[in-house]
N, C-alpha and C positions, 0 to 999 in steps of 0.2 A: 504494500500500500504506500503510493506515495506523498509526502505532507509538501503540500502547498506554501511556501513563503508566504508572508505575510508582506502588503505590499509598500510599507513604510519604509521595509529592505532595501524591497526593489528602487522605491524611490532614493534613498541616500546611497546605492550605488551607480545609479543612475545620476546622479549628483556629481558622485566624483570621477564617473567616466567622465561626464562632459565638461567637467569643469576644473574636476581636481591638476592637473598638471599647470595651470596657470601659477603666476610665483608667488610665493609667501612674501610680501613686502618688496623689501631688499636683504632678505635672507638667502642663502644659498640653497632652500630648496623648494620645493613646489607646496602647494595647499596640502597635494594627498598623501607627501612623505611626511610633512610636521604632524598632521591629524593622526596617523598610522604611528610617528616617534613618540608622541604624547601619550598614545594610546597604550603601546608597548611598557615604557618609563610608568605608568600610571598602574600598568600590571606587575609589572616590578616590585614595586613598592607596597604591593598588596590588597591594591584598590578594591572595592567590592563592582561586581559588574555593573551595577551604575556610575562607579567612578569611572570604570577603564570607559564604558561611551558616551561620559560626559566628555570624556579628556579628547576621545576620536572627534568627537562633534563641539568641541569648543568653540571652534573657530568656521561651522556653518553658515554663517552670517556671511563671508566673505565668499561663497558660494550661490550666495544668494543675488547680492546686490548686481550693478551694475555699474561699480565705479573704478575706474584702472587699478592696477597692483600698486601703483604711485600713489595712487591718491593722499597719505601722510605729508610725501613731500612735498606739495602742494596745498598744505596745510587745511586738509578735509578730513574731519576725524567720520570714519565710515560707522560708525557706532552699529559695528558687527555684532557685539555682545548680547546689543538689544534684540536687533534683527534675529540673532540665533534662540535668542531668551523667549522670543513669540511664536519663531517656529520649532522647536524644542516641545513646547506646553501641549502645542496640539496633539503630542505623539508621544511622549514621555512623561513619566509623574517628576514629581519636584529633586528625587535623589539626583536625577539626569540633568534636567534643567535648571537648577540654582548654581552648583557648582561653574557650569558654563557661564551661565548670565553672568555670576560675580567673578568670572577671571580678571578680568580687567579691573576692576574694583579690589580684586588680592591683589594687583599688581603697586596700584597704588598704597595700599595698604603695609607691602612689604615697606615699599619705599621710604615710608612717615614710618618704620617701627623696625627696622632688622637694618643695623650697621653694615656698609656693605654690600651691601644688595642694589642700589639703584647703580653703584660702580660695574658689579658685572652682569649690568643689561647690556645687550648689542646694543648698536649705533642704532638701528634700526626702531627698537624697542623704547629706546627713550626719548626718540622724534614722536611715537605715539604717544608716549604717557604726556609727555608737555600737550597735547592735544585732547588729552582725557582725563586733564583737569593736575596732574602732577599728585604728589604724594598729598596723600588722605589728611586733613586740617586733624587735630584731635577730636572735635568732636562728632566726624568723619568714621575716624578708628575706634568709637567707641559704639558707633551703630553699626557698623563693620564687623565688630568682637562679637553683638548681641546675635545676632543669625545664627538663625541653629544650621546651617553650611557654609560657616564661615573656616572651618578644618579639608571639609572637601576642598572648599573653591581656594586655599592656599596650595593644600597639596596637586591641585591639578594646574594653579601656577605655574609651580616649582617643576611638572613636569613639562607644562607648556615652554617654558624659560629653555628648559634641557633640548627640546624637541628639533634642534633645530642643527644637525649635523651633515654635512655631507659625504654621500656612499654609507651613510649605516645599515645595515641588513637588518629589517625586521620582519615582522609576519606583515603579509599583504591583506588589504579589504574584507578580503572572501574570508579570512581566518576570522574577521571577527562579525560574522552572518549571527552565530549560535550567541554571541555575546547580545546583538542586536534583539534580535527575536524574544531574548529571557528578560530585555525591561521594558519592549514598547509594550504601552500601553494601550494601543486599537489591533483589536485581532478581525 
Protein backbone atom coordinates (compact mmCIF):
# COMPACT_ATOMS: atom_id res chain seq x y z
CA UNK A 1 0.00 0.00 0.00
CA UNK A 2 1.26 3.05 -0.84
CA UNK A 3 1.10 6.42 1.44
CA UNK A 4 0.52 9.53 -0.24
CA UNK A 5 2.78 12.77 0.71
CA UNK A 6 1.17 15.19 2.17
CA UNK A 7 1.09 18.19 -0.14
CA UNK A 8 2.64 20.80 2.04
CA UNK A 9 5.94 18.59 1.15
CA UNK A 10 5.32 18.63 -2.00
CA UNK A 11 4.85 22.34 -1.99
CA UNK A 12 8.22 23.32 0.08
CA UNK A 13 10.08 21.05 -2.31
CA UNK A 14 8.70 22.49 -4.81
CA UNK A 15 10.00 25.70 -3.39
CA UNK A 16 13.39 24.81 -3.21
CA UNK A 17 13.57 23.26 -6.61
CA UNK A 18 12.56 26.41 -8.04
CA UNK A 19 13.86 28.72 -6.01
CA UNK A 20 16.31 27.26 -3.79
CA UNK A 21 19.73 27.62 -5.67
CA UNK A 22 19.39 31.40 -5.80
CA UNK A 23 22.20 33.19 -3.38
CA UNK A 24 21.82 33.48 0.21
CA UNK A 25 22.70 37.20 0.52
CA UNK A 26 26.39 37.80 -0.05
CA UNK A 27 27.01 34.56 1.51
CA UNK A 28 28.90 31.85 -0.28
CA UNK A 29 26.11 29.65 -0.69
CA UNK A 30 22.76 29.26 -2.18
CA UNK A 31 19.04 29.60 -0.02
CA UNK A 32 18.96 25.46 -0.29
CA UNK A 33 22.57 24.77 1.05
CA UNK A 34 22.18 27.30 4.35
CA UNK A 35 18.26 25.90 4.88
CA UNK A 36 19.75 22.17 4.49
CA UNK A 37 23.28 23.45 6.83
CA UNK A 38 20.97 24.86 9.59
CA UNK A 39 18.82 22.02 9.31
CA UNK A 40 21.65 19.56 9.64
CA UNK A 41 23.63 21.83 12.63
CA UNK A 42 20.01 22.11 14.39
CA UNK A 43 20.02 18.11 14.27
CA UNK A 44 23.32 18.14 15.72
CA UNK A 45 22.63 19.69 18.49
CA UNK A 46 19.80 17.64 19.39
CA UNK A 47 16.81 19.77 18.06
CA UNK A 48 13.47 18.06 18.57
CA UNK A 49 11.83 17.72 14.85
CA UNK A 50 10.30 20.93 15.15
CA UNK A 51 13.51 22.50 15.75
CA UNK A 52 15.43 20.66 12.91
CA UNK A 53 12.20 22.28 10.31
CA UNK A 54 12.11 25.34 11.81
CA UNK A 55 15.85 25.63 11.26
CA UNK A 56 15.32 24.03 7.40
CA UNK A 57 12.55 26.69 6.87
CA UNK A 58 13.81 29.71 8.79
CA UNK A 59 14.63 31.48 6.10
CA UNK A 60 11.33 30.75 3.65
CA UNK A 61 10.50 34.09 3.47
CA UNK A 62 13.33 34.79 1.05
CA UNK A 63 11.69 32.05 -1.00
CA UNK A 64 8.83 33.69 -1.20
CA UNK A 65 9.30 37.31 -1.91
CA UNK A 66 10.24 38.92 -4.96
CA UNK A 67 13.01 41.18 -4.06
CA UNK A 68 16.99 40.43 -5.56
CA UNK A 69 19.45 38.49 -3.20
CA UNK A 70 20.91 42.28 -2.88
CA UNK A 71 18.29 43.66 -1.66
CA UNK A 72 20.39 44.49 2.11
CA UNK A 73 22.63 46.35 0.13
CA UNK A 74 20.57 48.48 -1.20
CA UNK A 75 19.37 49.16 2.05
CA UNK A 76 15.73 47.09 1.94
CA UNK A 77 15.35 45.02 4.85
CA UNK A 78 13.07 42.12 3.08
CA UNK A 79 11.49 41.33 6.49
CA UNK A 80 11.69 37.54 5.54
CA UNK A 81 11.03 36.47 9.12
CA UNK A 82 7.72 37.91 8.93
CA UNK A 83 6.99 36.65 5.47
CA UNK A 84 8.12 33.19 6.78
CA UNK A 85 6.28 33.76 10.22
CA UNK A 86 2.64 33.90 8.10
CA UNK A 87 3.42 31.39 5.98
CA UNK A 88 4.81 28.85 8.44
CA UNK A 89 1.39 29.33 10.79
CA UNK A 90 -0.61 28.06 7.85
CA UNK A 91 1.05 24.62 7.84
CA UNK A 92 2.80 24.30 11.00
CA UNK A 93 1.94 24.70 14.80
CA UNK A 94 4.00 27.34 16.98
CA UNK A 95 7.08 24.67 17.82
CA UNK A 96 7.90 25.29 13.86
CA UNK A 97 6.86 28.61 13.58
CA UNK A 98 8.10 30.83 16.52
CA UNK A 99 11.52 29.62 16.58
CA UNK A 100 11.63 30.88 12.73
CA UNK A 101 9.63 34.13 13.07
CA UNK A 102 12.10 35.01 16.16
CA UNK A 103 15.43 34.21 14.33
CA UNK A 104 16.10 37.55 13.44
CA UNK A 105 14.95 38.91 16.79
CA UNK A 106 17.71 36.16 18.54
CA UNK A 107 19.96 37.67 16.38
CA UNK A 108 19.40 40.95 17.66
CA UNK A 109 19.07 39.78 20.89
CA UNK A 110 22.49 37.93 21.00
CA UNK A 111 23.83 41.11 19.90
CA UNK A 112 22.60 43.41 23.05
CA UNK A 113 23.53 40.37 25.52
CA UNK A 114 26.41 37.80 24.54
CA UNK A 115 30.08 39.55 24.26
CA UNK A 116 31.32 38.65 21.11
CA UNK A 117 28.99 37.78 19.14
CA UNK A 118 27.90 40.69 16.91
CA UNK A 119 32.16 40.59 16.13
CA UNK A 120 31.66 37.19 14.42
CA UNK A 121 28.62 37.92 12.32
CA UNK A 122 29.71 37.96 8.58
CA UNK A 123 29.96 41.03 6.76
CA UNK A 124 26.82 40.05 5.27
CA UNK A 125 24.90 39.41 8.51
CA UNK A 126 25.54 42.66 10.14
CA UNK A 127 24.56 44.81 6.99
CA UNK A 128 21.06 43.20 7.92
CA UNK A 129 20.89 43.48 11.51
CA UNK A 130 21.69 47.51 11.03
CA UNK A 131 18.43 47.18 8.80
CA UNK A 132 16.50 45.03 11.45
CA UNK A 133 16.77 47.57 13.99
CA UNK A 134 20.57 46.56 15.54
CA UNK A 135 20.89 44.97 18.82
CA UNK A 136 17.77 44.52 21.10
CA UNK A 137 17.21 48.04 23.53
CA UNK A 138 16.92 46.25 27.02
CA UNK A 139 13.62 46.49 27.29
CA UNK A 140 13.76 44.72 23.95
CA UNK A 141 15.79 41.73 25.70
CA UNK A 142 13.51 41.59 28.31
CA UNK A 143 10.31 40.63 26.03
CA UNK A 144 12.62 38.70 24.09
CA UNK A 145 13.76 36.59 27.47
CA UNK A 146 9.69 36.37 28.37
CA UNK A 147 8.72 34.00 25.08
CA UNK A 148 8.29 30.63 25.87
CA UNK A 149 10.61 30.10 22.31
CA UNK A 150 12.85 32.22 23.14
CA UNK A 151 15.75 28.84 23.69
CA UNK A 152 14.52 27.40 20.30
CA UNK A 153 14.75 30.78 18.36
CA UNK A 154 18.53 31.27 19.90
CA UNK A 155 19.48 27.85 19.39
CA UNK A 156 18.37 27.95 15.77
CA UNK A 157 20.34 31.36 15.40
CA UNK A 158 23.39 29.84 16.55
CA UNK A 159 22.79 27.36 13.88
CA UNK A 160 21.56 29.62 11.33
CA UNK A 161 24.93 31.84 12.19
CA UNK A 162 26.89 28.27 11.59
CA UNK A 163 24.98 27.44 8.20
CA UNK A 164 26.64 29.02 6.08
CA UNK A 165 29.98 27.02 4.62
CA UNK A 166 31.10 26.31 1.47
CA UNK A 167 31.36 22.55 -0.10
CA UNK A 168 29.92 21.17 3.33
CA UNK A 169 28.21 17.80 2.69
CA UNK A 170 25.08 17.28 4.35
CA UNK A 171 21.85 15.33 3.88
CA UNK A 172 19.83 16.62 0.86
CA UNK A 173 15.90 17.84 0.94
CA UNK A 174 14.58 14.54 0.32
CA UNK A 175 16.20 13.22 3.67
CA UNK A 176 14.25 15.60 5.46
CA UNK A 177 10.56 14.60 3.70
CA UNK A 178 9.98 12.09 7.18
CA UNK A 179 11.01 15.01 9.32
CA UNK A 180 8.46 17.39 7.23
CA UNK A 181 5.49 15.20 7.24
CA UNK A 182 5.98 14.37 11.46
CA UNK A 183 5.18 18.29 12.21
CA UNK A 184 2.94 19.67 9.58
CA UNK A 185 0.05 20.33 10.73
CA UNK A 186 -2.69 19.90 7.43
CA UNK A 187 -2.84 16.33 6.44
Amino acid sequence: MSQTRNPVVDEILSLFAERGDSAYGGECVSQRTHALQAAYFAQQAGGSPELVVAALLHDVGHLLHDLPDDAPDHGVDDRHEELAGRWLAARFGPAVVEPARLHVDAKRFLCATETGYYEALSEPSKVSLRLQGGPMSPEEVARFRSSPHVDAAVTLRRCDDSAKVAELEVPGIEDYVPWLERVVSIS
